[in-house]
C-alpha positions in Angstrom: 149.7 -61.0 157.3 151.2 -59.2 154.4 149.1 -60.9 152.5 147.2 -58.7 154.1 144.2 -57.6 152.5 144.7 -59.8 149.1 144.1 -57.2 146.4 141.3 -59.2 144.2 138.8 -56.7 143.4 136.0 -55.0 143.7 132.3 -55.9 142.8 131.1 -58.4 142.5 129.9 -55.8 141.7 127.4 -56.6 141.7 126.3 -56.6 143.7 124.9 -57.1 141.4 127.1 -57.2 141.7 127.4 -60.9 136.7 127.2 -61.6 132.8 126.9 -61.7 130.4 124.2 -63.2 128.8 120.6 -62.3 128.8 118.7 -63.0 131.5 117.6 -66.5 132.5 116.2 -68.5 129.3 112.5 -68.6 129.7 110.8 -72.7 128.9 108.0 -73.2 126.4 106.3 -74.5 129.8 107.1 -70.8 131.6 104.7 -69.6 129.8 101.5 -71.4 131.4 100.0 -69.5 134.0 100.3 -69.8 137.2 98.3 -71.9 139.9 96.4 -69.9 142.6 96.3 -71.2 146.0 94.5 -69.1 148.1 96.7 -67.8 150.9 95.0 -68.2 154.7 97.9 -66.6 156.6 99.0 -63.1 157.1 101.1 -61.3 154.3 104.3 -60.4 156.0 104.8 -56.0 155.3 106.4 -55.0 152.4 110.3 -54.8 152.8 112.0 -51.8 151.8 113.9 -52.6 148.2 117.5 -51.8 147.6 118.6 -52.1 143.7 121.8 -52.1 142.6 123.1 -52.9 138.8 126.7 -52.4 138.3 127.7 -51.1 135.0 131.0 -53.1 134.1 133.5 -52.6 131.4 134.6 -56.2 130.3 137.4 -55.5 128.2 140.9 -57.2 128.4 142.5 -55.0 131.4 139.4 -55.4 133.7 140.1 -59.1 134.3 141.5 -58.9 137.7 138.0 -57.0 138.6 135.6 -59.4 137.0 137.3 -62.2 138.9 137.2 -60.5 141.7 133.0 -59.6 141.0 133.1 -63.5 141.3 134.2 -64.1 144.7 132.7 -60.8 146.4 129.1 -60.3 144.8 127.9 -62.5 148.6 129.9 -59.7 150.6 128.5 -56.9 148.6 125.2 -58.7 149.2 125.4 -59.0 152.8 126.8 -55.5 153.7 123.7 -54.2 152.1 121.5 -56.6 154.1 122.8 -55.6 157.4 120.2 -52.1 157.1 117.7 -51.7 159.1 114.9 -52.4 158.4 116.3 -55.3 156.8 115.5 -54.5 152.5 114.6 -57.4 149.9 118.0 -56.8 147.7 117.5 -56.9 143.6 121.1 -56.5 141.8 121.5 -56.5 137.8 124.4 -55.8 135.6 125.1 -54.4 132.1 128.6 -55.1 131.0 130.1 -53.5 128.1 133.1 -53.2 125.7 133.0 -51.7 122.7 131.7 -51.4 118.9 134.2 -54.0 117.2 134.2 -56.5 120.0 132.2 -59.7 120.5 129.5 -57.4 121.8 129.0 -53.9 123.2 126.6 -54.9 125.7 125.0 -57.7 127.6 122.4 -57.2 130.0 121.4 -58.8 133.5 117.9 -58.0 135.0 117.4 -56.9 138.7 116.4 -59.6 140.3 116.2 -61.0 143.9 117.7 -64.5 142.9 121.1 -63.7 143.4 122.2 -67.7 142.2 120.8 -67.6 139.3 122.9 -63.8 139.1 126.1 -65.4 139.9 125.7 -68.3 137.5 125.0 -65.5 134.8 128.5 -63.8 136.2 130.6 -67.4 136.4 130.2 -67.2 132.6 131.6 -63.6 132.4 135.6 -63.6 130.8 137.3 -59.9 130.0 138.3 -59.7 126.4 138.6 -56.6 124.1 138.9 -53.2 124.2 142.6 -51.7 124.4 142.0 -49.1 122.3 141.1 -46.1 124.6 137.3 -45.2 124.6 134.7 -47.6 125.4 131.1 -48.0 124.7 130.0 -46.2 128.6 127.2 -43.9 126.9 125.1 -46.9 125.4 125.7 -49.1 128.7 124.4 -46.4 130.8 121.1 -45.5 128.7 120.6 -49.6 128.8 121.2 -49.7 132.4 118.6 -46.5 133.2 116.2 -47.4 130.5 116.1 -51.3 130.2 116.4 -52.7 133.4 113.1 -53.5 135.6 113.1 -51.0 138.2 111.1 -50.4 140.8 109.1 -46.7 140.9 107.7 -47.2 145.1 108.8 -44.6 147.2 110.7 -46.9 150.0 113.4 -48.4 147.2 117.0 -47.0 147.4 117.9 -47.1 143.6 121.8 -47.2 142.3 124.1 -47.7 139.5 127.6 -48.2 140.3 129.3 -47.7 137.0 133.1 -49.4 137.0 135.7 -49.0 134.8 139.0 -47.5 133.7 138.8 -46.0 129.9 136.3 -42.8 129.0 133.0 -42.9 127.1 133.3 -42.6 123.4 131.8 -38.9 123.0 132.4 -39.5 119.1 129.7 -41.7 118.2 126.8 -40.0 116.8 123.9 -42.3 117.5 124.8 -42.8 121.3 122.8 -41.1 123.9 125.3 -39.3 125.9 125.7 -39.7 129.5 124.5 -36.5 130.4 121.2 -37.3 129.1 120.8 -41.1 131.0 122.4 -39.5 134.3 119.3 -36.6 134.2 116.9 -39.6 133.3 118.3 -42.0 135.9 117.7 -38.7 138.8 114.0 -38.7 137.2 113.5 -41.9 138.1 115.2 -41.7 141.8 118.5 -43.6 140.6 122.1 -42.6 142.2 124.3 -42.6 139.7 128.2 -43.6 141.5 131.5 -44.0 139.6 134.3 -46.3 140.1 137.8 -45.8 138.3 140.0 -48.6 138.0 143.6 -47.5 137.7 144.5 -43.8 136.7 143.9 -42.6 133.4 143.0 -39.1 133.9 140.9 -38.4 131.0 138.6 -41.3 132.9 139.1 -39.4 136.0 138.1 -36.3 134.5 134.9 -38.2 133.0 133.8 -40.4 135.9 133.8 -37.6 138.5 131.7 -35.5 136.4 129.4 -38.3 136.0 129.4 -38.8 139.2 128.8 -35.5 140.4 125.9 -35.5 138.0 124.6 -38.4 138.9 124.0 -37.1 142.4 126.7 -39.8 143.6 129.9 -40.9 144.7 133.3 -40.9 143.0 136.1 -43.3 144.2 139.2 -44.1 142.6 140.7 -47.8 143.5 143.7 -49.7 141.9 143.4 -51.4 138.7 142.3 -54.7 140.4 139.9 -53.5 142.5 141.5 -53.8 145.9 138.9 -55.6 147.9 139.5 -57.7 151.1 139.6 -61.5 150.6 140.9 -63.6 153.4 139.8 -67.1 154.0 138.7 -68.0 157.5 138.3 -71.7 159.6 134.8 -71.4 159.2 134.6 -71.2 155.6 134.3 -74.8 155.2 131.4 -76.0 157.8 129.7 -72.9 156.3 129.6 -74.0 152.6 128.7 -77.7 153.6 125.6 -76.0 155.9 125.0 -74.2 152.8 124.0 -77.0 150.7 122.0 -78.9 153.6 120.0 -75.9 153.6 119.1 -76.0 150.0 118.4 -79.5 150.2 115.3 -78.9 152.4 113.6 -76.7 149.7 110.4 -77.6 148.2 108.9 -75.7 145.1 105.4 -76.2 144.0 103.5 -74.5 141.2 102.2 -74.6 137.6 104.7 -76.9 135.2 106.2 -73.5 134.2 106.8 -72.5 137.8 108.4 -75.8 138.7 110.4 -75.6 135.9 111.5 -71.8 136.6 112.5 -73.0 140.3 114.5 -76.4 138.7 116.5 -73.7 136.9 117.0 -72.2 140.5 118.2 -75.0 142.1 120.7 -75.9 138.6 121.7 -72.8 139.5 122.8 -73.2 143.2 123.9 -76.6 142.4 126.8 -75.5 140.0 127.6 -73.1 142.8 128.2 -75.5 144.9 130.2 -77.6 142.3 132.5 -74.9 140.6 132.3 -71.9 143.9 135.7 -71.7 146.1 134.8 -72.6 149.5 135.2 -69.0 150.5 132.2 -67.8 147.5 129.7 -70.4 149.2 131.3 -69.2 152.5 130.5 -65.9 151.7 126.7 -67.0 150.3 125.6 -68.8 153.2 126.4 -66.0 155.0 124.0 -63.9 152.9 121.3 -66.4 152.9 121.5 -66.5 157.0 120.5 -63.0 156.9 116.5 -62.0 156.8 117.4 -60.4 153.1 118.9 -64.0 152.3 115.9 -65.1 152.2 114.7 -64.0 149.0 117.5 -65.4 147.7 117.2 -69.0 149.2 114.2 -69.4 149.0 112.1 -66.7 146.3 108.2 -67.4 145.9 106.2 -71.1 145.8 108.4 -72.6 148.4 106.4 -75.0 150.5 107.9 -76.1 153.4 108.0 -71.8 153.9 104.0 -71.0 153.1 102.9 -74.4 155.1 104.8 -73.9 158.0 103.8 -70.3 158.2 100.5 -70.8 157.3 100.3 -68.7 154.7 99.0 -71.8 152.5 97.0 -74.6 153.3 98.7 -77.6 151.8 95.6 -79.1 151.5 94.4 -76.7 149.3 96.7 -77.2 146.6 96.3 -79.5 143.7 98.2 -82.2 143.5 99.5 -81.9 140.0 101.4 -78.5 141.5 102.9 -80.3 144.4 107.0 -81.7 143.8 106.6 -85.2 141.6 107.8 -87.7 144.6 104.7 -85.9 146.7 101.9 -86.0 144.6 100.9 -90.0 145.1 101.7 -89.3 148.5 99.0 -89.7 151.3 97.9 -86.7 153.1 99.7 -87.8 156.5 103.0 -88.2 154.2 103.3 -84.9 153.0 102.3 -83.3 156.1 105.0 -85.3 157.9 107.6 -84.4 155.3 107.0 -80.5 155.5 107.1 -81.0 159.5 110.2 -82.8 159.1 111.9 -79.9 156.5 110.9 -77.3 158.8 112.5 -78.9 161.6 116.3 -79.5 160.0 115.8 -76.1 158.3 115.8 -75.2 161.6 118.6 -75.9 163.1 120.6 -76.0 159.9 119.6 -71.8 159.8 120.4 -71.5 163.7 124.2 -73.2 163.0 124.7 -70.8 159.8 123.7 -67.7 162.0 126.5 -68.6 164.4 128.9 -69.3 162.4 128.4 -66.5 159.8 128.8 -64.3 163.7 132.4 -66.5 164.2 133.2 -65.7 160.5 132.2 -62.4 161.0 134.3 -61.4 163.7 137.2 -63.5 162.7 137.2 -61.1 159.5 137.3 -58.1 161.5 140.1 -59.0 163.7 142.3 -60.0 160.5 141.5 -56.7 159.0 142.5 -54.9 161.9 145.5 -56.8 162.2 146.7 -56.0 158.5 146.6 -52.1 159.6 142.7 -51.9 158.6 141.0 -51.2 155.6 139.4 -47.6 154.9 140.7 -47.2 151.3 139.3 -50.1 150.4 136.8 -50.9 147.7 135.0 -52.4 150.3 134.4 -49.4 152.4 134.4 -47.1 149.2 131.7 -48.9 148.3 129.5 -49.3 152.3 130.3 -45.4 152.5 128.0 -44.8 149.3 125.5 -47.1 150.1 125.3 -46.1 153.8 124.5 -42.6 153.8 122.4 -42.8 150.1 120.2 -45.5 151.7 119.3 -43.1 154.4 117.0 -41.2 152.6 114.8 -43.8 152.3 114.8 -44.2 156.1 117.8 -47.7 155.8 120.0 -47.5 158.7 123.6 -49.4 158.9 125.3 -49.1 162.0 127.8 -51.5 161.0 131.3 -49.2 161.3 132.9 -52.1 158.3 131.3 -53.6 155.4 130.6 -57.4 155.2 134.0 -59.1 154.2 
């Protein structure tokens, strides 16, 4: 196949890898606070985080990258999630162009709900830019300084900033790199570069950033050069998919049912505008442990009943979904038993297909001479031995394709 390894990109980098408009608009209703059901069940431990916002340039000659962000943000996703122990997985993104365009930057927060990430990515276009320089300084100080991370011990922190033009040293009001890399290494965040193409005064710039940044340095081509291949699974996979988010069941405050209505919008219009090979790639993710967050985030009930974390009894009807909340108490019980059940088996069919998929993948890549300069791998080799020091073990030999 000398389609081999179709050259799409990198990133989804971000993951994520996505934007660019602010984070999710917040409802009038968001704002009432929450209902508190007392939890009866064991709180599972604490995962171990891994946050990752990718710091993209946006401009006009990084659109075969930001297309390719689209289809491999899942991949990215999942390679991280095959650590062990398996980490809860926040991505984010700042993208940037420069003083002049339609914006110099728009942010992304960390976040665990990767759909509603990738709905903020579907609306990113590249447009600008071409005039050398771009705005890298003030994307990096946003990234560092405005973006919620974490401070526990047992969270592998990383920016992964992409690109193919220099920082603008010229503008007097920027805070220069120098000074966001030393404040990103005070608060435990690798800094790693990735230059698109071969512009040597970004060469020159992104390894010294990187080497600053206590981070990697890789070099791909101008689109990226990530793997995408289709496979025969890619299909049942996607159609599982959406099965699998049918069986959720959000309860809460009107603000927290309202927050989780944007969620499922979210996956929804995945499912609507996604190539079969992005919702491939997704349920894959979400058949992971990691996935999980993803899926399913907080105030899911068929989850907290059927774990017994959360006696359904003990919540107030007014916080249940509408169609349960006239419902007698033998109704809803039987409808959670029911959604746990296909949930199931629709989970235990994703799982061995994602394997099939899997190993299909890494038999094609083999079979188009392999893939160690890829993005891909560029990208698994950082991650891999940076996680480490926070006790994250992959001993995967290939990233998730």
């Amino acid at each position: 196949m000398n389609a081999k390894l179709t050259a799409v990109g990198l990133i989804a980098l971000t993951s994520a890898i996505v934007g660019l408009y602010p984070a999710l608009r917040q409802s009038d209703a968001s704002t009432q606070p929450p209902i508190d059901v007392p939890v009866v069940g064991p709180i599972a431990n604490q995962q171990p985080k891994v946050e990752v916002a990718f710091v993209l340039d946006t401009t006009g000659s990084m659109s075969g990258l930001i297309q390719a962000a689209k289809e491999k943000i899942w991949s990215i996703a999942s390679t991280i999630a095959a650590a062990q122990p398996a980490p809860e997985i926040r991505m984010g993104l700042v993208a940037y162009r420069d003083r002049g365009d339609d914006y110099v930057t728009r942010r992304v927060d960390l976040s665990s709900d990767l759909d509603s990430v990738y709905a903020e990515l579907m609306q990113l276009q590249a447009q600008g830019g071409g005039d050398g320089p771009e705005s890298v300084n003030q994307a990096l100080q946003e990234a560092v300084e405005a973006l919620s991370w974490s401070t526990d011990q047992d969270s592998y922190r990383v920016v992964f900033l992409v690109g193919d033009a220099p920082p603008h040293m010229d503008y007097q009001d920027d805070v220069k790199w120098p000074v966001s890399v030393e404040g990103a290494k005070a608060r435990g965040i690798r800094v790693n570069t990735i230059q698109c193409g071969t512009l040597g005064s970004t060469t020159q710039a992104w390894q010294r950033i990187a080497s600053a940044g206590d981070g990697s340095y890789v070099q791909v081509e101008q689109g990226g050069g990530a793997v995408a291949i289709a496979t025969p699974f890619d299909e049942r996979l996607a159609k599982l998919a959406a099965e699998l988010d049918g069986t959720r069941l959000f309860y809460g405050s009107e603000g927290e049912r309202e927050e989780k209505r944007r969620k499922v919008e979210a996956a929804t219009e995945l499912h609507e505008k996604a190539s079969v090979t992005t919702q491939a790639r997704r349920a894959a993710f979400n058949a992971t442990p990691s996935g999980k967050s993803n899926l399913l985030g907080d105030k899911e009930l068929v989850e907290d009943v059927a774990s017994g974390r959360v006696d359904l009894e003990a919540i107030p009807a007014a916080a249940l979904p509408e169609p349960m909340q006239a419902m007698p108490k033998e109704e809803k019980k039987a409808l959670i038993e029911e959604k746990a059940r296909q949930r199931e088996s629709i989970e235990k069919d994703m799982r061995q297909l994602a394997e099939q998929r899997a190993a299909y993948l890494r038999d094609q890549v083999v079979a188009a001479g392999g893939a160690e300069e890829s993005l891909d791998h560029g990208i698994y080799r950082a991650i891999r031995e940076q996680a480490a020091e926070i006790g994250l073990s992959y001993d995967a030999k290939a990233p998730a394709y």
